[in-house]
N, C-alpha and C positions, 0 to 999 in steps of 0.2 A: 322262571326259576333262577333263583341269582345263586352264581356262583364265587366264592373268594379264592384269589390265590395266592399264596404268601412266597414274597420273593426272597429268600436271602442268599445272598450272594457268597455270603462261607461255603455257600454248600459248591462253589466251582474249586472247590481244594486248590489245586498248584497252577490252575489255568490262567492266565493272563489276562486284567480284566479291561480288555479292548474294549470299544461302544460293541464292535463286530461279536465278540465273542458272547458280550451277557446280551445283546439280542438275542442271539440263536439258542442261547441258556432260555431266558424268557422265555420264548415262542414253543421250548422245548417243555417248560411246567405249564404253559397254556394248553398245547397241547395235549396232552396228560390227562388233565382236568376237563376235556371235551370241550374248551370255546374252540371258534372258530376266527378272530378275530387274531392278530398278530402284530407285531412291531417293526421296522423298518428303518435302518438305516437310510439317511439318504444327504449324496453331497452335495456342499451349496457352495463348494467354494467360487469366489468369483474368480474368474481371466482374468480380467484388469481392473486396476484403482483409479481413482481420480486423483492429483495433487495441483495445487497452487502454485506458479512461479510468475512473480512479478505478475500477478492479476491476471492470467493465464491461466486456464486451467487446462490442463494436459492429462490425456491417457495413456498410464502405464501398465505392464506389466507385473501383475498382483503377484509379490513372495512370501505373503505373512503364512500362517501355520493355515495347516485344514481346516474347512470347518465345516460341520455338522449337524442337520435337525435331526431327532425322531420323530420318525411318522406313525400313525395308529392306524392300519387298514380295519377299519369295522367293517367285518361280513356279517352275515346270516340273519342280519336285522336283529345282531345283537347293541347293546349300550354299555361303552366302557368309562371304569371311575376308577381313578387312585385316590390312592390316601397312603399316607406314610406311618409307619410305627411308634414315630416319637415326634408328635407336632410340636413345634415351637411358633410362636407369633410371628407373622409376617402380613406386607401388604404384595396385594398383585395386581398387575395392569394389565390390560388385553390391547395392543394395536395394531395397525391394519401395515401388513408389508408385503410389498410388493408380488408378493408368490404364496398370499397366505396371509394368518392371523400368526403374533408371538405374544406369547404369555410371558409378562414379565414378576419375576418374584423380587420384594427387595426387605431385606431381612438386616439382622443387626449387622454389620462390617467391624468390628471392634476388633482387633488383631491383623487384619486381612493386608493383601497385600497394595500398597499403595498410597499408606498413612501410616505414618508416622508412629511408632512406639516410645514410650520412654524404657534406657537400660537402665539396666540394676547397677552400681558399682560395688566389687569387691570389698572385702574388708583388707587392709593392710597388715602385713609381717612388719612387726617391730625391732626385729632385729636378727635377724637371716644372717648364719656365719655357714660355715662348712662350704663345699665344692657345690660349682655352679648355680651362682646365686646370680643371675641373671638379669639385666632391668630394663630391657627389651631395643626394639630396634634402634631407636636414636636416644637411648639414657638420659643422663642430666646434661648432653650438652659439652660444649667445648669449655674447659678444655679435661672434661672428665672423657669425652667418647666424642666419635664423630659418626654422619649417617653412612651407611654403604655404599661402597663405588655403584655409579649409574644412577645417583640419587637426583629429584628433578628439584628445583628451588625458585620460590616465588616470595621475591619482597614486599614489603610494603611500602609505603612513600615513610616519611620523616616524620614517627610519631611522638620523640623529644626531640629540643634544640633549644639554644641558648637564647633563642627569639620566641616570639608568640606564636603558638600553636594550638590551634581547638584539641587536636589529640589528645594533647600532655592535656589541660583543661580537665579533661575527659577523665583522664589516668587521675587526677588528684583531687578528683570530686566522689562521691559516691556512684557506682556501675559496674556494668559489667562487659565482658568481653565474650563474641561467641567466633567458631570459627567450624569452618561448614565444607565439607569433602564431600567429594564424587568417586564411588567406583566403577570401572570400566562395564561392572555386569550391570548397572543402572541405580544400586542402592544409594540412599544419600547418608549420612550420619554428621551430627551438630553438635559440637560441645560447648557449653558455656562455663565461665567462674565468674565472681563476683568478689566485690571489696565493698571497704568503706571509705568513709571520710580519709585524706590524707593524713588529720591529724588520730584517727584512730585505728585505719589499719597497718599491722603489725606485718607492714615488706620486709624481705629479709635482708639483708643487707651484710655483705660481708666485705670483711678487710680488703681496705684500699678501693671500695665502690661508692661512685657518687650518686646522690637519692636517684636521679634519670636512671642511670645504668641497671640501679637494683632492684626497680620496680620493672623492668623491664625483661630482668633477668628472671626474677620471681613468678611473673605474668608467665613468660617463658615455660618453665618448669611446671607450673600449674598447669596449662593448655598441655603440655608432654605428656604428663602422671592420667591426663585423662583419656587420654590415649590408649597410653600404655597400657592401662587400665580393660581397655577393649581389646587390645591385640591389632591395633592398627599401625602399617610400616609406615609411620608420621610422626614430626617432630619439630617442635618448634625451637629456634635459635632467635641471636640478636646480631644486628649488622650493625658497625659502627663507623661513618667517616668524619674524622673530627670530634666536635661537637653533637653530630645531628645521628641519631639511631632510630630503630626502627627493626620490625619482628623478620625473620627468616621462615619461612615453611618448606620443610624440608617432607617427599616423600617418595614410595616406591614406585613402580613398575602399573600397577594395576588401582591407585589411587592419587586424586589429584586434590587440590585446595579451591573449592568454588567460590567463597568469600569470606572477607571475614572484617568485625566491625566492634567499633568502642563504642558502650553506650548509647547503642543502636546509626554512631556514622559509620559509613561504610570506606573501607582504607580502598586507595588502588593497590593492584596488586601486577608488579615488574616480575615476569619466568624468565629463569636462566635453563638451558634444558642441558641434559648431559652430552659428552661429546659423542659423536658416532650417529648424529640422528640424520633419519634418512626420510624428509617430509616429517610426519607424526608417529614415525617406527624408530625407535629405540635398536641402533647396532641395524637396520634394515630385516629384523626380524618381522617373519607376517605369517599368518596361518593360510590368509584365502588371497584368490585370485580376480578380481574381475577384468574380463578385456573385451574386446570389439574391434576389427578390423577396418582399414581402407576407412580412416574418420577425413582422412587430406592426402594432398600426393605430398613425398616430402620434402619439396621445393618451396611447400605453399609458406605462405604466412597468414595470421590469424588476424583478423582486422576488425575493430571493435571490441564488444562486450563479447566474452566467450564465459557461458556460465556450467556450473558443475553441481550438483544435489544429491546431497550422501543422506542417506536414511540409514539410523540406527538400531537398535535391538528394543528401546523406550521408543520407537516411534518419532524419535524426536528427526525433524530436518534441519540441514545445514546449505545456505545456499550459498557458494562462493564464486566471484566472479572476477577475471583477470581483464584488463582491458588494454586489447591491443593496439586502443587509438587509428587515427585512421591512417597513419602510416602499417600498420601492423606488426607484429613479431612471430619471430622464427619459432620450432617445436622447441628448442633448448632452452629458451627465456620463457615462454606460457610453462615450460613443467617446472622450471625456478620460481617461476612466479606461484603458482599455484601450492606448490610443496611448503612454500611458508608459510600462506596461509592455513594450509590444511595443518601447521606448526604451532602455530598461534590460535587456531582454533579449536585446540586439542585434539582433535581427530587423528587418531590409533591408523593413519593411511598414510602412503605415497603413491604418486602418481609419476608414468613414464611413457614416451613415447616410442616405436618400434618401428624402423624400416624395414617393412616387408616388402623386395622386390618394389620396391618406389612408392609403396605406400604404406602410411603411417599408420600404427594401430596403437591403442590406446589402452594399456592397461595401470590400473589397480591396486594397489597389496595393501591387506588387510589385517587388522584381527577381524575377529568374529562379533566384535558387536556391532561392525558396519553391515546389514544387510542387500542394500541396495544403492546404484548408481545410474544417473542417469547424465548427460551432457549435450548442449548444444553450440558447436563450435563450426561457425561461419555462417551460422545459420540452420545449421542441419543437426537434428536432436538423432542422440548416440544413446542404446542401453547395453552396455558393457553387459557380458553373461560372465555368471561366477562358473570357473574351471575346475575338473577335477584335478586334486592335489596333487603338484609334480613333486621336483625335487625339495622343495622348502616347506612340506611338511610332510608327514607320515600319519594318513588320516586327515584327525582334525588337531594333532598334535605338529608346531612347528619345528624346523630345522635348529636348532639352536645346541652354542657352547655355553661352558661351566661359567656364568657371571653375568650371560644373557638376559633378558629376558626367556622364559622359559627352558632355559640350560640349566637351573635348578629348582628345588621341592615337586619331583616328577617323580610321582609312587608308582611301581613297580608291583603288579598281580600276577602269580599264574596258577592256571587252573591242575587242580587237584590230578593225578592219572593218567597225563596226557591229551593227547589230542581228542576232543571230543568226535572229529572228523572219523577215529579209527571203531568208532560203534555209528555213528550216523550215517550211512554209506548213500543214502538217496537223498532225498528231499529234505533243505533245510531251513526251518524258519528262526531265525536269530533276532533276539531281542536285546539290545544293552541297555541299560539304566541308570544312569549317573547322575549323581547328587550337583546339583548348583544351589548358589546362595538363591536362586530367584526360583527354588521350586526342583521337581525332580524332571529330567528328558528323559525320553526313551525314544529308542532308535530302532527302527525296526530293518532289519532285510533275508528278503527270501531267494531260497536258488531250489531250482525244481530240481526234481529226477531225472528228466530229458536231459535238462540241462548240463546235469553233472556227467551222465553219458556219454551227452555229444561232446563234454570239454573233459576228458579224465583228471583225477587228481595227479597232481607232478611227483608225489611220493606218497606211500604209506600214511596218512594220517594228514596231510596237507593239499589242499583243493588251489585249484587250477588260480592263476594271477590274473582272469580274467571277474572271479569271484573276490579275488580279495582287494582288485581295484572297488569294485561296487559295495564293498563294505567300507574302503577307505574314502570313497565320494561321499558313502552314506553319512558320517561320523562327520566330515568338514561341510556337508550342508548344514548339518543338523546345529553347528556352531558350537560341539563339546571339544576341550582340547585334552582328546582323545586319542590313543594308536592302539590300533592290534598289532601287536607285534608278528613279525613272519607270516606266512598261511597256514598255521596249525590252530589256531584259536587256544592255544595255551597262554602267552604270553602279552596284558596289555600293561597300561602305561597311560597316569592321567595326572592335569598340571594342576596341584593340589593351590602351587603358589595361587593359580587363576583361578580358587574356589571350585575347582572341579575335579570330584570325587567317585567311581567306580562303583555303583553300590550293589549291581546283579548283573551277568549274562546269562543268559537261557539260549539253551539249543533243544528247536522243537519240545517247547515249555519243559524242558529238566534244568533245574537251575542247577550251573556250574560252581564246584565247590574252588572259591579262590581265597590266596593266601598270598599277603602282603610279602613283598623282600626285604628284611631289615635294612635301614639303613648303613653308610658307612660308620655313621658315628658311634653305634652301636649298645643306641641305651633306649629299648623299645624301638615305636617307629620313628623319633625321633630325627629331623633330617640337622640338625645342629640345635644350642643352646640360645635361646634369645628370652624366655621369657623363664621366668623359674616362679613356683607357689611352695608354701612347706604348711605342713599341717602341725595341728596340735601335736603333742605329745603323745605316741603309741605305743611304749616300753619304756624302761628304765636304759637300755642301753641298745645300739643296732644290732649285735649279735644276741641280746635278752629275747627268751622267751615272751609273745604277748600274750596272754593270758586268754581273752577271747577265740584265740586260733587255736589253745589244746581243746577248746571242744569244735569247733567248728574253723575246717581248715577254707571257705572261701576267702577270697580276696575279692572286692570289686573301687572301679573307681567311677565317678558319673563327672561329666563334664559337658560346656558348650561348646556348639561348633558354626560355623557361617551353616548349616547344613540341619543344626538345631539341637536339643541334647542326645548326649549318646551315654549305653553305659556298658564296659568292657568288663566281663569278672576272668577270674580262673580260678583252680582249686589243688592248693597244696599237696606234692605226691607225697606217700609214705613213707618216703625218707627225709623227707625236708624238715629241719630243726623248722620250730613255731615261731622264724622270728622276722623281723622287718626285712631281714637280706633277702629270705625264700620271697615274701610278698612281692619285693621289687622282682626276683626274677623269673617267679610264676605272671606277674601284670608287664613286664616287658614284653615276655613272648606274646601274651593276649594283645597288645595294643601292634606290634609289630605285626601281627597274623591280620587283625583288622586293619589295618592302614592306616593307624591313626597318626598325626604329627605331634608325639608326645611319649615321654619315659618317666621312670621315676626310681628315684635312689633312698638306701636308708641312710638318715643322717644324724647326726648330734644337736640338740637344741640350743639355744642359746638360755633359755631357763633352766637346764636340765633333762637330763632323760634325753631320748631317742625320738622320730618321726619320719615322715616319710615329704621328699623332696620331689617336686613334681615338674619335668622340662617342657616345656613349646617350643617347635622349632622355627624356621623363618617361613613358613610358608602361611603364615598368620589364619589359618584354618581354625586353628582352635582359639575360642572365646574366654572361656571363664571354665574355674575346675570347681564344682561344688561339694565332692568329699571324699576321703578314702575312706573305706568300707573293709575293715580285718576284721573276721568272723562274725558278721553281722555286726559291730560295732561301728558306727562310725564317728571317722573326726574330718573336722572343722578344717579347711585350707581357706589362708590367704595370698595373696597376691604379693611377690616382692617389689617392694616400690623403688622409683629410680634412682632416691638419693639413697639407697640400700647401703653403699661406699661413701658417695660425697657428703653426705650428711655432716662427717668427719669433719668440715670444712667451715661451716654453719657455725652464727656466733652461739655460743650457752644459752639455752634455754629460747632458741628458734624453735619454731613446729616443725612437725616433717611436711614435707611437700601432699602427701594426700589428704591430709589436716588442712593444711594452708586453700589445697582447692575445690574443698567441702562448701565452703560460703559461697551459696546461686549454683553450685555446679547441679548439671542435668547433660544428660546424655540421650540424643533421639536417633532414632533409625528410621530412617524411610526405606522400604524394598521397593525392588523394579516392579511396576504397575503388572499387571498381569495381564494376556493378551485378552 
C-alpha cells in the first residue's frame, strides 16, 4: 500500500526552520500518516583539515561551519521515494565517500553566489538644485572635494610623461580601462569605461589643462560616477610630479583596489596606508583575538625561516614568512617584521608578542574575516585559539571611536516592551539573524532552566554575566559585528558600515519586536548625507496637495541594499495635509523604525513643481533607490551624479560625466563563494 505525504513547511508557522526542527516536523507527518520509516539528523563535521605549507602537508584543527547529512532509516521493510512539487531540470551524480554514498544534484547557478553578475546603472538627475544634493563619498575630486580622513591610497606607476610610454599609447588609441575592488566580506566588484580614437573621442578638457592631464582627469571622473553610481566608498584621483602622472585610488575602511589595467595592460599599483596603522588594523582596532602561549622563553631569538598561515572567511590562504637568518632575531624585530607584511599583504591583522612570567605568547588581532591561524617558529608549529571577546570588543562588535573604523554607521535596535528576560523566566533558546552581504547568519544560543537557577539573574529582567559572556563569545565566533547591549536583551547594535544588518532576534521562537534609533542627523535612519536621488515630479509645489494621496493616503519607497531589495511603506494619519512634507515624515519614521541608512525630503524641482529627495548615508549599505510610491502612484528616481556642482566648470557643450562614462562601461559583482 503506498502511501504519500505532502510536506510543507508553511505549516511550522513562527518555528525556526533548523535541519533539527523540520526533521522532527517531518518524522512528526510521517508519523501521522502510519509509516514507520523516519529521517535523521546526523553530524559529520570533521576534527581536523588538511592544509599545504611549502609541500607539507599538515593536520589542523577544522574551524569551518557544521556540517550535516540526512539520514533515511528505512524500517518495517518499507521503500522510500521523494519527489518535489515543482521539478525543474537538473543533472545528478551518485559517488562513493568515504562513510557512504552522496548524491550530487547540479542545476542551473545563474544568479548564485560565486559568479559574477552584471549591475544595472542608474539613470542620471539632470540638474538637482535645492538642499542636500549630495555626490557621494569621494565626488568629482580635488579640488571640488576630498576622500575622508582615514582614507587608504594606491598609485599607479607613470601613466603620461613627456617620454615614451605604453600607457599614454594605450590612453590615445582606442580602449578601455577597468578597475577591480575587493571587499573585506569577500565580494569582488569591476568597473569598466571605454573611449575612442584620440582624434575622435570627446575628453573633456577644461581651462588651463594640457591633453595628458585632461584625459586623465576625465578617465578620473568616469571610474568615480561608476562608482558612485553603486554606493561604493571609492574614488579615483590624479597624481602629478612634474611632467609624469598617473591615477590615485582612493578608498574606505572595508574596501580595497585589486588591480587595475589600460587596454587590458596591467598598471602596478604603490599603497600609501593611513596614519595610525597598527600591522593591517586601521587606529589598532580588531574585533577577535587569537593567542597561544609559552611559543619561546623571552630571551630566545628566532633563527631561520619562521612562518605564519592566516586563513580567511573565502578560504583563501596567506602564507607569510620572516627570516631570522642564522644569526637569528629578537621577539621585537619578528613582530616588526611580520606586521609589515601582514601590511602589505592587506591582511585586516597584527601580530604581538607577550611576556608571560618568562615566556612568550603569541597573539593575534583581527577582524572577522581572518578565521584561522597557525605558526611555526623555531621549528615548533603553534595554533593560536580565538578568545572570548575582552575589552576591544563588546560581542562581535569592536571597541572603537567617532572616525574609527567602526566608531561610525553602528544602528542602534531595541526591543519593543522591555526585557524579554522579565516573561521568560526558565529556559532560554535565542536565536539572532543578521543580514550580511554574503547571505544571512544566525546565531544560535541556549541557557537552561538549571542553569538560570543555579546562576540567578543580577536584576529583574537581566540574566546573570555568566550568560551574557556566552551570547557575546557567541556573536564574535560567529564573525557578525554585532553587540547585545547590557544583559537585558533589549538593546543591540550592528556595523551597518561592515554590511551587517540586525534583521530578527527570537527568544524561545517569539520574535522580538525591534525598533531602529533615529539617527543624529535626524532625516529617517539616515546616519549623514553622502549620496542623494530626486524623483520625477509629485506635486505642483512641497506643501501642494498630491492628488493620488486624497484617495489613497500610503506612501512606499523600494530600494537596493548590500542585503538585496527592500521595501518600507507607511500610511498618512488623519490629520496629515496630502502633501509631500507628510510623505517624507510618515517615510522617515518607517525607514528610521526599520533601520535603514536612508531619508527623504520634499523639494522643488528644477523643471518645476515639487518631488521628493532621497539621502544615503556613509555606511554605503544602500545600493540603488528604485521609486517613491504616493498613493499607489509611482515616480521614477535618479541618482545625483558627481559633477551635480562641478559641471559649472565644464567648457559649453561638455557631456556630463555619466554620458561621458556610458561608452564600454559595465559594472560586475562577484559575492563571497558560499561555503
Amino acid at each position: 500500500m503506498e502511501r504519500r505525504v505532502a510536506i510543507d513547511l508553511t505549516e511550522m508557522g513562527s518555528i525556526t526552520r533548523s535541519l533539527g526542527a523540520v526533521v522532527s516536523f517531518v518524522n512528526t507527518k510521517l508519523g501521522v500518516a502510519g509509516v514507520a520509516s523516519r529521517l535523521e539528523a546526523v553530524d559529520q563535521t570533521p576534527k581536523t583539515s588538511t592544509i599545504v605549507i611549502a609541500g607539507e602537508a599538515k593536520t589542523v584543527r577544522y574551524t569551518g561551519l557544521k556540517q550535516y547529512a540526512l539520514k533515511v532509516d528505512v524500517r518495517a521493510g518499507e521503500r522510500v521515494a521523494f519527489e518535489t512539487d515543482a521539478p525543474q531540470p537538473a543533472f545528478y551524480a551518485v559517488g562513493q565517500a568515504g562513510n557512504g554514498a552522496r548524491l550530487i544534484k547540479l542545476e542551473d547557478v545563474g544568479g548564485e553566489a560565486g559568479l559574477p553578475s552584471l549591475l544595472t546603472r542608474p539613470g542620471a538627475t539632470a540638474d538637482p538644485i535645492g538642499a542636500h544634493v549630495a555626490t557621494g563619498w569621494f565626488g568629482p575630486g580635488a579640488s571640488y572635494s576630498t576622500a575622508p580622513a582615514g582614507a587608504y591610497e594606491q598609485r599607479t606607476n607613470v601613466l603620461t610623461s613627456d617620454g615614451a610610454n605604453n600607457f599614454e599609447t594605450a590612453l590615445r588609441a582606442p580602449g578601455e580601462a577597468m578597475l577591480q575592488l575587493r571587499f573585506t566580506d569577500g565580494r569582488k566588484l569591476a568597473v569598466s569605461t571605454a573611449w575612442r580614437d584620440d582624434d575622435l573621442e570627446n575628453w573633456r578638457v577644461r581651462s588651463g589643462e594640457n591633453q595628458d592631464r585632461a584625459i586623465l582627469d576625465d578617465l578620473a571622473e568616469r571610474l568615480t560616477q561608476l562608482l558612485h553610481e553603486q554606493g561604493i566608498a571609492a574614488g579615483v584621483d590624479v597624481w602629478e610630479n612634474g611632467a609624469e602622472r598617473g591615477l590615485s585610488f582612493l578608498s574606505g575602511d572595508f574596501v580595497s583596489v585589486e588591480g587595475f589595467s589600460v587596454s587590458g595592460r596591467a598598471a602596478t599599483l604603490e599603497a600609501t596606508d593611513p596614519p595610525g596603522m597598527v600591522g593591517g588594523l586601521r587606529d589598532g582596532v580588531f574585533a577577535r583575538r587569537f593567542e597561544v602561549g609559552a611559543v619561546a622563553a623571552a630571551s630566545d631569538l628566532f633563527v631561520g625561516a619562521q612562518s605564519f598561515v592566516f586563513t580567511t572567511a573565502d578560504s583563501a590562504q596567506s602564507t607569510i614568512t620572516v627570516d631570522g637568518a642564522t644569526a637569528g632575531i629578537d621577539a621585537a624585530t619578528l613582530v616588526t617584521q611580520l606586521n609589515e607584511k601582514l601590511r602589505a599583504a592587506g591582511l585586516a591583522a597584527a601580530a604581538s608578542l607577550h611576556d608571560v612570567s618568562g615566556a612568550l605568547s603569541l597573539r593575534i588581532d583581527s577582524l572577522h574575516d581572518l578565521i584561522d591561524v597557525s605558526a611555526t617558529l623555531n621549528g615548533a608549529s603553534f595554533d593560536p585559539v580565538l578568545q572570548a571577546p575582552g575589552v576591544w570588543a563588546a560581542g562581535g562588535l569592536p571597541a572603537a571611536s567617532a572616525g574609527q573604523p567602526f566608531g561610525d554607521g553602528v544602528r542602534t535596535m531595541a526591543a519593543a516592551g522591555g526585557s524579554p528576560l522579565l516573561t521568560h523566566t526558565g529556559a532560554v533558546d535565542l536565536e539572532i539573524v543578521v543580514d550580511t552581504p554574503g547571505g544571512e547568519k544566525t546565531i544560535t544560543v541556549s541557557v537552561s532552566a538549571a542553569e538560570r537557577l543555579n546562576d540567578p539573574d543580577a536584576a529583574p529582567g537581566e540574566w546573570s554575566g555568566v550568560f551574557q559572556e556566552r551570547l557575546d563569545t557567541a556573536l564574535n565566533v560567529a564573525g557578525v559585528y554585532v553587540d547585545a547591549q547590557g544583559g537585558d536583551l533589549v538593546n543591540w547594535a550592528a556595523s551597518e558600515a561592515a554590511g551587517h544588518h540586525i534583521k530578527s532576534v527570537s527568544i524561545n521562537a517569539n520574535v522580538l519586536s525591534l525598533a531602529g534609533a533615529p539617527p543624529a542627523l535626524g532625516i529617517g535612519g539616515a546616519f549623514s548625507v553622502e549620496r542623494s536621488f530626486t524623483s520625477a515630479q509629485a506635486a505642483t509645489g512641497v506643501s501642494d496637495d498630491v492628488t493620488a494621496l486624497l484617495n489613497d493616503q500610503t506612501v512606499a519607497i523600494t530600494f537596493g541594499t548590500v542585503w538585496g531589495e527592500k521595501t518600507v511603506s507607511a500610511t498618512l494619519e488623519a490629520g496629515d495635509p496630502r502633501t509631500l512634507e507628510s510623505a517624507a515624515l510618515r517615510l522617515n519614521a518607517a525607514l528610521a523604525n526599520a533601520g535603514y541608512d536612508m531619508g527623504v525630503e520634499a523639494v522643488a524641482l528644477s523643471g518645476g513643481g515639487a518631488g521628493m529627495r532621497v539621502i544615503a548615508g556613509a555606511s554605503h549599505s544602500i545600493r540603488a533607490v528604485s521609486e517613491v510610491a504616493l498613493g499607489g502612484v509611482g515616480s521614477a528616481v535618479t541618482l545625483d551624479p558627481i559633477d551635480s556642482q562641478s559641471r559649472a566648470d565644464d567648457p559649453v557643450g561638455a557631456a556630463r560625466v555619466a554620458e561621458r562614462a556610458s561608452r564600454g562601461a559595465a559594472i560586475s559583482e562577484t559575492s563571497a563563494a558560499s561555503a
